[in-house]
N, C-alpha and C positions, 0 to 999 in steps of 0.2 A: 504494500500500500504506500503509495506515493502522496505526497501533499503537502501546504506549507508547513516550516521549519518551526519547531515551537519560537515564542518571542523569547528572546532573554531575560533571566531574572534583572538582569542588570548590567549596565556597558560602563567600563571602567579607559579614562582615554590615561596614559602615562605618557610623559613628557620629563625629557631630555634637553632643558635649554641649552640656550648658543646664539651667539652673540655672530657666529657666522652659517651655523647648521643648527638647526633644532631639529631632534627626532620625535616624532611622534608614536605612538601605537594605539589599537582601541580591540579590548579584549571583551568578549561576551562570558557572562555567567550565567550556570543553568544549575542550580542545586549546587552540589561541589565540585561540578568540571568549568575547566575555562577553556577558552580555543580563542583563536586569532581572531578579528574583522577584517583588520588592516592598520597598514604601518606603514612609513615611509618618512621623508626629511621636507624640512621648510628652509632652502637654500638663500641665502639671507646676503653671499658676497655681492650681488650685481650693487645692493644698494653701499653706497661710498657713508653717508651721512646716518650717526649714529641713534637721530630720531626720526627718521626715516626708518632705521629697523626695526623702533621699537612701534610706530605705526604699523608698517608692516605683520611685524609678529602680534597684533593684536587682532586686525583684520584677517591673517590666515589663521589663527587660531578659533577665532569665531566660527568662521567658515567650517571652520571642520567639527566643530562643535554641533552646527545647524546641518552637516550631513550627519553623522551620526549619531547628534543624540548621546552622551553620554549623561551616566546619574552621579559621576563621580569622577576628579580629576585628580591623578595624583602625579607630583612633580619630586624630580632629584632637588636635592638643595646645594646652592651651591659651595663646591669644597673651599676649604683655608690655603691656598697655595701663598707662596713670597709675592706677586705679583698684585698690588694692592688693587691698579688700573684694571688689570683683566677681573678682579673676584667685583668689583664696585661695576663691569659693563656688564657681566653674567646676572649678579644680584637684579639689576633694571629689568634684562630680558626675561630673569623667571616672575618678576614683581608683573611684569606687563601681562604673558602668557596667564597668571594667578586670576589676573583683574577682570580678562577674556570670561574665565569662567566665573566668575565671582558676579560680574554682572547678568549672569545669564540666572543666575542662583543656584551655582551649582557647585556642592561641598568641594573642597578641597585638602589635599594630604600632601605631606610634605616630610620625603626620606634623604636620611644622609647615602652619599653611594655608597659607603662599607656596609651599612645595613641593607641597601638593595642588592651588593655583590653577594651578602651572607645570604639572605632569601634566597640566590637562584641557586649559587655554585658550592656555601658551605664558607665561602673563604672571603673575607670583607676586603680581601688584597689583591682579590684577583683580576686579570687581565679583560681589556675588553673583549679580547678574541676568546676567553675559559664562558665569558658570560654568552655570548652570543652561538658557542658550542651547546651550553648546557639547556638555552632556551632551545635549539635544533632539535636534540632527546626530548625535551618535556612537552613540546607543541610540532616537531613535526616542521618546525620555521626555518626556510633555507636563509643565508642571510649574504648579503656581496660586502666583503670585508672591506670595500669603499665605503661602505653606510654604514659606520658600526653605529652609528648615533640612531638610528633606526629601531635598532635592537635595543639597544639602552634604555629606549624610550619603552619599547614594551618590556623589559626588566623593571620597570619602574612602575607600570599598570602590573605586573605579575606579582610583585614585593608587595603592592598595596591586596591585592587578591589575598593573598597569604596572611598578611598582619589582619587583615578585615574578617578572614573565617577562620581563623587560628588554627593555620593547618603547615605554617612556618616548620619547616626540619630544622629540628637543632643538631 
């Protein structure tokens, strides 16, 4: 028997800011399985001007909002590197991405990456190439290791999946 697909308990989009690629993903829940929707980047070099991007990242973040519909965004936070100018241009681009959903009224969650590398791989140290393996085994996800921000981005809906039905491997 053929027909439509049940609807999903719930669409979860994760986000990978970037100041020059943002990765996106939007995962469906259905009881305790998740599976993919889609995923992909929001390529951000053509724009030269840095409120330009953050326009930019608001309007595609929307957009992609108003395709799919999520009930819940969760975002990387971004890390403490020495570079005060890149963590203070990141902080903007995830503050803008947040406000996307935040105006739409839509909850938001907010992981550090070692806690998202722990959710997928075990290891809060691990590589982006160990993350975007480990997401391949668990979903099935090919990934083109030019986009790892892609994957990132769904590691970030995946981690929030995990912490939200306490089904986190320790």
């Amino acid at each position: 028997m053929t027909g439509t697909p049940p609807k999903d308990d719930r669409v979860i989009m994760g986000i990978d800011p970037g100041t020059n690629i943002m990765g996106y993903a939007f995962i469906g829940v259905n009881g305790n399985r998740a599976h993919l929707i889609a995923m992909g980047v929001i390529d951000l070099r053509k724009c030269k001007d840095m409120y330009m991007k953050l326009g930019e990242i608001f309007n595609r973040v929307q957009g992609l909002i108003n395709s799919f519909l999520p009930d819940e965004l969760a975002i990387e936070a971004p890390f403490f590197g020495k570079n005060v100018q890149s963590m203070l241009k990141l902080g903007r681009a995830q503050g803008v991405a947040m406000a996307a959903a935040l105006c739409r009224g839509h909850k938001v969650f907010e992981y550090a990456p070692r806690r998202v590398k722990q959710a997928i791989t075990g290891n809060g140290g691990a590589a982006k190439e160990q993350v975007a393996s480990m997401l391949k085994s668990m979903l099935g996800v090919e990934y083109n290791p030019k986009r790892l921000d892609a994957t990132d981005g769904l590691a970030v809906a995946l981690c929030h999946y995990f912490e939200s039905t306490a089904l986190v491997p320790h």
